[in-house]
NUDREN-344253 format. One record per residue (C-alpha): chain; x, y, z. Coordinates in nm, 2 decimals. Layout:
 chaine      x      y      z
      A      X      Y      Z
...
//
This chain:
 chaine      x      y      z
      A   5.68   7.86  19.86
      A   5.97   7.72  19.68
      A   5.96   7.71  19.28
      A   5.91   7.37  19.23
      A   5.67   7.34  19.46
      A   5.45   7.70  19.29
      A   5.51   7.47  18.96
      A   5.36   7.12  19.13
      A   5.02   7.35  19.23
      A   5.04   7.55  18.92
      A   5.01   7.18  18.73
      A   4.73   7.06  18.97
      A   4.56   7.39  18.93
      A   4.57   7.41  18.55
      A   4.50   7.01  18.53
      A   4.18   7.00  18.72
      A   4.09   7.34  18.52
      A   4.08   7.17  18.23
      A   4.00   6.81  18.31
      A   3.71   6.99  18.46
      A   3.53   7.04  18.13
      A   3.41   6.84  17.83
      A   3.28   7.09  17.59
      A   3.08   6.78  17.36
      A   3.14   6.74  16.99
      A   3.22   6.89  16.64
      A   3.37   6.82  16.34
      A   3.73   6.92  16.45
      A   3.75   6.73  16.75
      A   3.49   6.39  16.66
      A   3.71   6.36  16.34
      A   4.11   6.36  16.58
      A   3.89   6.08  16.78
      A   3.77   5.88  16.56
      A   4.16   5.87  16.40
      A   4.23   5.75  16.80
      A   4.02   5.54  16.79
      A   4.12   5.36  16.48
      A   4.51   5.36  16.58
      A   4.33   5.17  16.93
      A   4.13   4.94  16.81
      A   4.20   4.81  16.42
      A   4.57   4.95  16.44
      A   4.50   5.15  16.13
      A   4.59   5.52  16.06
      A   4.22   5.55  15.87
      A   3.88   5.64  15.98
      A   3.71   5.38  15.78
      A   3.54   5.21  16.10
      A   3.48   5.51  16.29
      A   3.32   5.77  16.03
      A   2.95   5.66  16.05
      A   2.74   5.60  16.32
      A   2.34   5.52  16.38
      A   2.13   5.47  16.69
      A   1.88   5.20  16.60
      A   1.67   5.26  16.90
      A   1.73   5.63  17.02
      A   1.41   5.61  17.20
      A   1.53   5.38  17.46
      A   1.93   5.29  17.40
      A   2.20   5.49  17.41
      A   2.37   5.14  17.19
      A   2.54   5.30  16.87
      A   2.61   5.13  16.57
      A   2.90   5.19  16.33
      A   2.86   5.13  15.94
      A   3.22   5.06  15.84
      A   3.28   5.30  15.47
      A   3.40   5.03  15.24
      A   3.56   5.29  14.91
      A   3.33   5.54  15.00
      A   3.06   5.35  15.01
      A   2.82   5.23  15.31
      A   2.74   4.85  15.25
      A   2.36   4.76  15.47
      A   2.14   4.45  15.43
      A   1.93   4.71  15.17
      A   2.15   4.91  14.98
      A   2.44   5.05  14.91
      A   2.50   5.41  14.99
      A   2.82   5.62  14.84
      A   2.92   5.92  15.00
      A   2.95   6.21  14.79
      A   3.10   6.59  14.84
      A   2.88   6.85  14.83
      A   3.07   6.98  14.52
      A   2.84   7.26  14.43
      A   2.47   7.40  14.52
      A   2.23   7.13  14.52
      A   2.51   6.87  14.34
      A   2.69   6.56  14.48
      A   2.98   6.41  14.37
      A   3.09   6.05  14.50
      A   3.43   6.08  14.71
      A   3.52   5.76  14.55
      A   3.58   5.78  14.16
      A   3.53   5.44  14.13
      A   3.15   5.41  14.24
      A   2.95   5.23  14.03
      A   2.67   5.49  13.81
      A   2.32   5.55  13.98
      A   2.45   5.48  14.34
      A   2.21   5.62  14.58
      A   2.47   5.95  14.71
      A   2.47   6.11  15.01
      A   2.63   6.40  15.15
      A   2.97   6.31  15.36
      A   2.89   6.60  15.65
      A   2.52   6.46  15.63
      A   2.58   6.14  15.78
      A   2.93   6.08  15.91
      A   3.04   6.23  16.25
      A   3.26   6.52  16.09
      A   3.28   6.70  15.79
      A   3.66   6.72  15.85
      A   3.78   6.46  15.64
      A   4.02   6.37  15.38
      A   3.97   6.04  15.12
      A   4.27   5.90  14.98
      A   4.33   5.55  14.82
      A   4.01   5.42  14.95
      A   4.00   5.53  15.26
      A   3.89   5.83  15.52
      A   4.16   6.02  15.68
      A   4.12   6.36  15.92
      A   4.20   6.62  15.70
      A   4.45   6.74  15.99
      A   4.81   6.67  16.08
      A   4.81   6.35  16.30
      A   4.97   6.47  16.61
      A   4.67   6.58  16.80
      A   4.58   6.19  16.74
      A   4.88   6.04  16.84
      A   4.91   6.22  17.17
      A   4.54   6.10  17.26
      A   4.63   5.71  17.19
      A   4.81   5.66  17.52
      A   4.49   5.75  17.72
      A   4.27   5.63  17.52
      A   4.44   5.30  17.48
      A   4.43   5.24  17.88
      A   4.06   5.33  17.93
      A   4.00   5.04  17.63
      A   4.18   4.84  17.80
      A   3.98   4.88  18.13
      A   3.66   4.84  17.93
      A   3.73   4.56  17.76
      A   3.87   4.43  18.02
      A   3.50   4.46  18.23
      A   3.31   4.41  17.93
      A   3.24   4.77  17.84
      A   3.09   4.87  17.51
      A   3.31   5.17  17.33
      A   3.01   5.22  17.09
      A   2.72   5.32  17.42
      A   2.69   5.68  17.33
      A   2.77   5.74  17.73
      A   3.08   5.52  17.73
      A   3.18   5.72  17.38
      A   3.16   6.06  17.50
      A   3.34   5.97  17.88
      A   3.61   5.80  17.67
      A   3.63   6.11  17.44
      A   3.63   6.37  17.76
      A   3.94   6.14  17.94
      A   4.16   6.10  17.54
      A   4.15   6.49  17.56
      A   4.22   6.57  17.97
      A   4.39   6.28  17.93
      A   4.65   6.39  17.64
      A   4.55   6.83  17.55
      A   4.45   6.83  17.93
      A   4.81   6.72  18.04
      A   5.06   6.85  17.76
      A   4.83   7.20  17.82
      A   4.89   7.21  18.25
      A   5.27   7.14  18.15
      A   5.25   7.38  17.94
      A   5.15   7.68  18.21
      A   5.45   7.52  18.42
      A   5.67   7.63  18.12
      A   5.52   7.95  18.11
      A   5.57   8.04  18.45
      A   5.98   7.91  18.45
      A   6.00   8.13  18.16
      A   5.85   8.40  18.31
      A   6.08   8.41  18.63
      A   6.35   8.39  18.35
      A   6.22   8.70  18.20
      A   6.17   8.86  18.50
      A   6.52   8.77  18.71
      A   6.31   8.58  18.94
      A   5.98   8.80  19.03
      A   5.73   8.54  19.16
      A   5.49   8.85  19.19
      A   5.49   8.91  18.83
      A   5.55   8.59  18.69
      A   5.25   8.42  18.89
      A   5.06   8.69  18.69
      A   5.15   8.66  18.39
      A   5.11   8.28  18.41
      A   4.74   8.33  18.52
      A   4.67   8.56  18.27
      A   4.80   8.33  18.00
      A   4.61   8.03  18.14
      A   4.29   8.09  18.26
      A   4.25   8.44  18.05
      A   4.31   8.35  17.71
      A   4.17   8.14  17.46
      A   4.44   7.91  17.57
      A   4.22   7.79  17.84
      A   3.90   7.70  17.63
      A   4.15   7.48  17.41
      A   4.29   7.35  17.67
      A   3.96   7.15  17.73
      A   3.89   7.01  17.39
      A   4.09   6.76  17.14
      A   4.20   7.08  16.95
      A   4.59   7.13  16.82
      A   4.64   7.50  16.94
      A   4.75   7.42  17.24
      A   4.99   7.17  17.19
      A   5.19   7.38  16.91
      A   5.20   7.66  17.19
      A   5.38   7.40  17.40
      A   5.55   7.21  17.23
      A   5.69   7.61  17.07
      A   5.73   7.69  17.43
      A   5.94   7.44  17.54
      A   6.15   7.49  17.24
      A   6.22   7.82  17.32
      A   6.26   7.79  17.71
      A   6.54   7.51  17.61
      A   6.78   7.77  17.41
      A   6.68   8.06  17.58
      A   6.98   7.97  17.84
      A   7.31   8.14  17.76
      A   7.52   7.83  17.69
      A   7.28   7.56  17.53
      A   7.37   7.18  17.54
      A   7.39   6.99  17.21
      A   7.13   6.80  17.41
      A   6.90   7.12  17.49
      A   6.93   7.16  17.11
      A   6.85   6.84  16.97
      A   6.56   6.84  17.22
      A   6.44   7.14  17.10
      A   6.43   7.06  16.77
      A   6.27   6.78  16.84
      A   6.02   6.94  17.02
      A   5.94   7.20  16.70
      A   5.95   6.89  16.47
      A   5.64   6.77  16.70
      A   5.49   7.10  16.66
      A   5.50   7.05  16.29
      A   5.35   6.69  16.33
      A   5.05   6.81  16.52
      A   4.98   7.17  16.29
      A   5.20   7.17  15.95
      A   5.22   7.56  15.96
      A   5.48   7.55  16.28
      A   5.70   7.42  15.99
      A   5.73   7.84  16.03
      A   5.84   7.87  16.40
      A   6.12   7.62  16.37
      A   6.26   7.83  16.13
      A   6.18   8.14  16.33
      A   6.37   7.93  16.63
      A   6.69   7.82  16.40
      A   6.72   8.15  16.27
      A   6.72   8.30  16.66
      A   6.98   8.07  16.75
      A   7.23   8.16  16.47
      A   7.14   8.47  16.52
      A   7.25   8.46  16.91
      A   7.52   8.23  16.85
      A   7.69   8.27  16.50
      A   7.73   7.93  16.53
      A   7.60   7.66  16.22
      A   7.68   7.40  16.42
      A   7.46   7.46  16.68
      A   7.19   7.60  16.43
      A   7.23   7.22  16.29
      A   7.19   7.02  16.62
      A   6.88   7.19  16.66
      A   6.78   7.11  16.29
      A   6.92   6.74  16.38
      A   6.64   6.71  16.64
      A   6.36   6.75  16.39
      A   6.46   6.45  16.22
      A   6.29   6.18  16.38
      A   5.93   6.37  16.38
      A   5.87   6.44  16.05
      A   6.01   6.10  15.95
      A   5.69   5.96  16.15
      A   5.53   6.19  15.97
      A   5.68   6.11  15.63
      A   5.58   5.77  15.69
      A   5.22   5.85  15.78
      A   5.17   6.05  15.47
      A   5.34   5.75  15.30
      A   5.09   5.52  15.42
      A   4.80   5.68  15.38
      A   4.84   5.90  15.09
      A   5.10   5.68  14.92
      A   5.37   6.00  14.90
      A   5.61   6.15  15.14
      A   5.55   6.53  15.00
      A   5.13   6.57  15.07
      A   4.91   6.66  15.36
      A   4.58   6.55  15.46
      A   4.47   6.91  15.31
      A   4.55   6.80  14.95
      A   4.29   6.53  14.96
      A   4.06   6.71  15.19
      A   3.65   6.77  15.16
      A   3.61   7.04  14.87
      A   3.34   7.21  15.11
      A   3.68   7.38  15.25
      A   3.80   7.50  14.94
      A   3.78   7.87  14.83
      A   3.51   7.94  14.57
      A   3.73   8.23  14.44
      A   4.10   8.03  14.41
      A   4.36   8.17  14.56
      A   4.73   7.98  14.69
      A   4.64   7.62  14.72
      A   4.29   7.65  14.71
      A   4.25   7.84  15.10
      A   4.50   8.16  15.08
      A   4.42   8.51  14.92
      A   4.62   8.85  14.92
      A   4.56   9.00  15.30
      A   4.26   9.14  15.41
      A   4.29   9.49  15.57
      A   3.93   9.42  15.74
      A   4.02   9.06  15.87
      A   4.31   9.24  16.07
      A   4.13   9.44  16.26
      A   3.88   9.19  16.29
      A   4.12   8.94  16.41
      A   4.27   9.18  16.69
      A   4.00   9.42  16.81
      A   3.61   9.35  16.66
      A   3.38   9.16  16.91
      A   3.32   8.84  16.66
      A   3.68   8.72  16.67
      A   3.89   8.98  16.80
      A   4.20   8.90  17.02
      A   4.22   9.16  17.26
      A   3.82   9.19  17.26
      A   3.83   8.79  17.44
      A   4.17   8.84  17.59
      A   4.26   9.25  17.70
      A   4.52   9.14  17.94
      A   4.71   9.09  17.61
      A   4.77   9.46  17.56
      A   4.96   9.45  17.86
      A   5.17   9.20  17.63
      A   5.19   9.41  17.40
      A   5.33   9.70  17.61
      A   5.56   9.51  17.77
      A   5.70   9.36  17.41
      A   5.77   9.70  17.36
      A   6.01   9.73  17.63
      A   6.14   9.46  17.58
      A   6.29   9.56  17.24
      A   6.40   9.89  17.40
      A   6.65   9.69  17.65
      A   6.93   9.56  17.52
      A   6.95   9.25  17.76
      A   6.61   9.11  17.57
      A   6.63   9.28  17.23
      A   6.73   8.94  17.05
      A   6.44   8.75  17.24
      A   6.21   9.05  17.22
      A   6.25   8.99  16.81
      A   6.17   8.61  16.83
      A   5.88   8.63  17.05
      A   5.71   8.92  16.80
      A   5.80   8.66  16.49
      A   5.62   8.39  16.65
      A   5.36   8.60  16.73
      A   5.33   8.72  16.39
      A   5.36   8.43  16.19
      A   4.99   8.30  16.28
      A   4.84   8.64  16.25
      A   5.00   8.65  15.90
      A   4.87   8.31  15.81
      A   4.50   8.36  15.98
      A   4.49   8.73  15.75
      A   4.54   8.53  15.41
      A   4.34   8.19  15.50
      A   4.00   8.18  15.35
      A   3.80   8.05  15.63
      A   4.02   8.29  15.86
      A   3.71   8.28  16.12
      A   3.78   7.93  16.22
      A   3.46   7.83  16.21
      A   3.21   7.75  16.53
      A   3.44   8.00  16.73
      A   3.39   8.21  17.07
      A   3.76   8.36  16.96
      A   4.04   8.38  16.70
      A   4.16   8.03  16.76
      A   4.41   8.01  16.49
      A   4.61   8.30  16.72
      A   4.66   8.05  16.98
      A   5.01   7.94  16.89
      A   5.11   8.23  16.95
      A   4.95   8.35  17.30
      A   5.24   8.23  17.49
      A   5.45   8.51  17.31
      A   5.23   8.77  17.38
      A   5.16   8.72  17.71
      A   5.53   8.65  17.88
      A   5.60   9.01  17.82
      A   5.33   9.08  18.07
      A   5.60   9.07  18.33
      A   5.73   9.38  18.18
      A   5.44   9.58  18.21
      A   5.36   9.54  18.59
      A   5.58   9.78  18.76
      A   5.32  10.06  18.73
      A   4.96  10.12  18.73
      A   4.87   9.80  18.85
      A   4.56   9.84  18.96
      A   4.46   9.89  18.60
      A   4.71   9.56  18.48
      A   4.50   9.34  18.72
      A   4.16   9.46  18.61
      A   4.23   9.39  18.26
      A   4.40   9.07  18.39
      A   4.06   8.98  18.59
      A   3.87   9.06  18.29
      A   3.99   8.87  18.04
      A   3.99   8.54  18.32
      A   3.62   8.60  18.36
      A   3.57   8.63  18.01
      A   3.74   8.30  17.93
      A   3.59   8.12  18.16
      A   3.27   8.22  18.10
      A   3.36   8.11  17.70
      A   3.50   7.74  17.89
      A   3.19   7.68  18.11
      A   2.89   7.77  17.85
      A   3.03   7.68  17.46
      A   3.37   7.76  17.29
      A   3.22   7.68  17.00
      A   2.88   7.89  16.95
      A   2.77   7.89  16.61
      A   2.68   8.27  16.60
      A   2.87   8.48  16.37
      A   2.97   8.20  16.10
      A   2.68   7.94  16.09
      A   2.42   8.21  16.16
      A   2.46   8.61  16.11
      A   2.15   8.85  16.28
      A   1.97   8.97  15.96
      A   2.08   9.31  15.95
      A   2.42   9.25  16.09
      A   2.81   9.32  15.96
      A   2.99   8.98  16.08
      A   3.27   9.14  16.26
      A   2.98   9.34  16.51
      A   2.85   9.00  16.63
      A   2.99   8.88  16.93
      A   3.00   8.51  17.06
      A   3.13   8.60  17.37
      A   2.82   8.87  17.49
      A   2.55   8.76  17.28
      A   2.54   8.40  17.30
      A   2.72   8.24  17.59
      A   2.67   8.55  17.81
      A   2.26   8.53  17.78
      A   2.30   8.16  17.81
      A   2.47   8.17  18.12
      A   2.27   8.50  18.22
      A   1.91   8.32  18.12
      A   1.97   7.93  18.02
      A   1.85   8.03  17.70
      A   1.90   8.28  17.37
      A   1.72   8.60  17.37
      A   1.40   8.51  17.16
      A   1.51   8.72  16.84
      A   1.77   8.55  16.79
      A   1.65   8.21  16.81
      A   1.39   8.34  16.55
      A   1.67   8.52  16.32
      A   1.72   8.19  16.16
      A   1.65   7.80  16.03
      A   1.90   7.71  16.22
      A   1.74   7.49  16.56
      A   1.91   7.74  16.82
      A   1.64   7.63  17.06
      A   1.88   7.32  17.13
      A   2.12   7.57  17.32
      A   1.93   7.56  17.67
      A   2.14   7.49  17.94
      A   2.32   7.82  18.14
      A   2.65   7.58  18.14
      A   2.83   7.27  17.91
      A   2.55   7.42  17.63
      A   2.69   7.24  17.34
      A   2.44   6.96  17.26
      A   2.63   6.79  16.99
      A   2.77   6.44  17.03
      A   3.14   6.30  16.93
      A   2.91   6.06  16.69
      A   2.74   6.31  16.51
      A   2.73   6.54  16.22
      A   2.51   6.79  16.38
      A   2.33   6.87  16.67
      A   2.09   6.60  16.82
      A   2.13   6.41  16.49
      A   2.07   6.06  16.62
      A   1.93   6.10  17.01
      A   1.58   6.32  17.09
      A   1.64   6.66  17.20
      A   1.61   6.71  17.56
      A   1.70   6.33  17.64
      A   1.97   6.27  17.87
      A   2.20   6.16  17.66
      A   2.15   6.50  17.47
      A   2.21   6.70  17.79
      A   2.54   6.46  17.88
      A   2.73   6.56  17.55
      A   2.89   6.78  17.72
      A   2.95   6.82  18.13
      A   3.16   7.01  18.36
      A   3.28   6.73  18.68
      A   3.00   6.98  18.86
      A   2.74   6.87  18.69
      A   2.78   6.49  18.83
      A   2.59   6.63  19.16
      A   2.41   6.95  19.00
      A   2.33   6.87  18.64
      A   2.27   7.19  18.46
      A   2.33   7.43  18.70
      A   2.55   7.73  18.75
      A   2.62   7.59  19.10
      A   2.82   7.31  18.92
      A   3.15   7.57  18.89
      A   3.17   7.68  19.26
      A   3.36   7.36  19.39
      A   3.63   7.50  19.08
      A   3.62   7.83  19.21
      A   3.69   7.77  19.51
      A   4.00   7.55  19.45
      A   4.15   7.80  19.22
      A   4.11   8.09  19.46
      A   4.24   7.84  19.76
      A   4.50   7.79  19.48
      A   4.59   8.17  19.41
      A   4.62   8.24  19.81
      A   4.90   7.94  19.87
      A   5.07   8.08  19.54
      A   5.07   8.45  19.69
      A   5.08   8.39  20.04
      A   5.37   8.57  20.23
      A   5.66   8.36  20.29
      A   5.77   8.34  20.67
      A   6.11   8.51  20.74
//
């Protein structure tokens, strides 16, 4: 099979993998839609219209209504309601400094869909960069379109979480198949043109890394790892274009619109290619190419925060600030402990959800003993590093509702090219590890990425860093349909809602918290989140053969022999 052709399939492949799943709500991903929707429909870059919804007759409609936030306050033909930060135990205090005294106050992450939000000038933001958003407005804008086109309502909880599934296969789906494309032209770079290895390196990276999980949801991770990527597979050539550089550059300034800490890999990248090249001139064509991204972004920040030089962090929900200071109100001095829990424990370690990776790791090590791919060897450890480093100071460095380290996703791309290093002896050992970590992600992709175990609830008894996502929460669900019975009872916390063996996650895009405005059990409960399975066997492990099979009918035409 020619290259072009093993990069067409590899796209299908990875495209149907992830459009395949819709893993359901959160505040992450509910608060980058609502920001799409807003752009859609009111052509505004705030959240305003899109914060608060209400099902007035969950008994029998799926019909949502939204209650526009007017300066932080909800106007209703009874009263008026002012949103408030939880800004201590037990206290509220109104988001809006200019509601009036005795307002009725109500905590934001009580009633609006996420708890991820920023308020500036009088209005609701995403406390995010916006480039997650901005690459969901293209599909999003054609299915509104379509609906209102046929007289479809945006606000039926149904139509709302279809729309939400196609923004994110749609835009993450997409940018995240290319992606394993990139991957596997770099990789036959790396490797002067191994298929063998390259195909297995790709597959490890995509369907045996957190990369995949992301892949499915309206997450940033994976577009920095692209967009990073494609930066470097542009100026990894030995004579760049000026136009290879300005595109790459503009690629990293997209990175930087989507997460602002790749600000730190398009330095890492500038300072590779004046490193290779001794050349500032080249070093400032790629600079050049940054240009027109963070403008949009200046101007966004402009808009909505009325300054060039602010993110959405600086006006975010104090809920996400650290109790104990440090840097900006998130970063403290290195933990030894979160190290090691990032990289081996079972609650978020890296090689724990990914193992294949240490065959990354081996082969990163060769690399910087060979003199052809020392220099590239040095940048691909950097941008490994630099999200390690950042996840080992952040405060919340768990990530939240988590099955892995997702913060390390940036930089899995980095790690796992050098696999084709590492395949020229014990293989049979290589493709174990490689099989394992695939099984483990998808099991992580089918049942929840986001179980709450480890950060919302801890087993009494328990260190964090000995609870694992992975093998004690989406393993018995998709072993049993259910959560072993002590742990249900560990806690307040309704883990009884977690009952399906696949697509477990029962929380809507229109929703603060689980089964919040809809009866658990009802069917729009159950259809928060789906697998394309589930259209004909609805809750059932069944649902994931008909993938199966097209990936391993996939693998075969990539490996086949080639006639002479």
């Amino acid at each position: 099979m020619s290259d072009r052709r093993t990069g067409w399939l590899l796209f299908a492949l990875a495209w149907l993998t992830f459009a395949w799943f819709h893993e359901g709500g959160g505040w992450n991903q509910n608060a980058r839609f609502a920001l799409v929707r807003a752009i859609v429909e009111t052509g505004t870059p705030w959240v305003d219209e899109y914060a608060v919804y209400r099902a007035p007759d969950p008994a029998t409609s799926s019909r949502l209504v939204r209650y526009p936030v007017r300066s932080g306050r909800i106007e209703s033909a009874h009263s008026a309601i002012a949103l408030a930060w939880s800004d201590s135990p037990g206290g509220l205090a109104p988001i809006d400094p200019t509601t009036p005294p005795g307002t009725r106050l109500i905590a934001l992450q009580d009633i609006a869909a996420s708890g991820d939000l920023a308020y500036a000038h009088g209005h609701l933001h995403p406390n995010k960069a916006p480039g997650t958003s901005l690459a969901g407005v293209p599909a999003y804008a054609l299915a509104y379109a379509i609906e209102r086109a046929a007289g479809i309502d945006p606000d039926d909880a149904r139509v709302l979480t279809i729309n939400a599934w196609w923004t994110g296969a749609g835009s993450v789906g997409v940018i995240a198949a290319l992606g394993v494309v990139l991957f596997f032209r770099c990789a036959l770079r790396l490797s002067e043109g191994d298929s063998g290895a390259s195909l297995a390196a790709t597959l490890a990276f995509a369907l045996g890394t957190l990369y995949l999980p992301y892949a499915t949801m309206l997450y940033e991770h994976d577009l920095v790892a692209v967009a990073t990527l494609a930066a470097v597979f542009l100026v990894l050539e030995e004579d760049v274009s000026a136009f290879r550089l300005v595109l790459a550059g503009a690629l990293l300034g997209v990175a930087v619109l989507t997460s602002y800490l790749a600000v730190v890999a398009a330095a890492i990248v500038a300072g590779y290619v004046l490193w290779r090249t001794r050349s500032v001139y080249e070093t400032l064509l790629l600079a050049a190419g940054l240009v027109p991204p963070l403008l949009l972004l200046a101007a966004y920040n402009a808009i909505c925060f009325g300054t060039v030089f602010t993110t959405n962090y600086a006006w975010q929900n104090p809920l996400f600030k650290d109790s104990a200071g440090g840097f900006l109100g998130v970063f403290r001095l290195p933990d030894p402990g979160v190290l090691l829990a990032l990289l081996v424990s079972p609650f978020r370690g890296l090689f724990f959800t990914a193992p294949a990776l240490l065959l990354g790791g081996f082969g990163l090590v060769r690399m910087i003993g060979s003199a052809r791919w020392r220099k590239e060897a040095w940048l691909f450890a950097a941008l490994a590093a630099y999200p390690l480093v950042f996840n080992v100071t952040f405060a919340a460095w768990h990530g939240g509702w988590a099955a892995g380290p997702r913060y390390l996703v940036p930089s899995l791309p980095f790690l796992a090219l050098p696999i084709v290093f590492a395949l020229d002896r014990a293989r049979a050992f290589a493709g174990a590890l490689i099989a394992l970590s695939i099984a483990a992600n998808l099991l992580v992709t089918a049942v929840d990425p986001e179980p709450p175990l480890g950060t919302a609830i801890v087993p009494a008894g328990r260190a964090q860093w000995t609870v694992s996502p992975l093998l004690e929460f989406d393993g018995p669900l998709f072993a049993r349909g259910r959560l072993p019975a002590e742990l249900r009872g560990d806690t307040e916390f309704p883990l009884q809602l977690w009952s399906s063996p696949v697509s477990a996650n029962p929380q809507g895009f229109y929703e603060p918290w689980p089964v919040t405005l809809f009866p658990a059990g009802s069917a729009i409960v159950r259809g928060n989140s789906f697998n394309a399975g589930e259209w004909l066997l609805p809750g059932s492990r069944a649902s994931l053969v008909p993938l199966l099979l097209a990936l391993a009918a996939g693998a075969y035409a990539l490996w086949r022999p080639r006639p002479k």
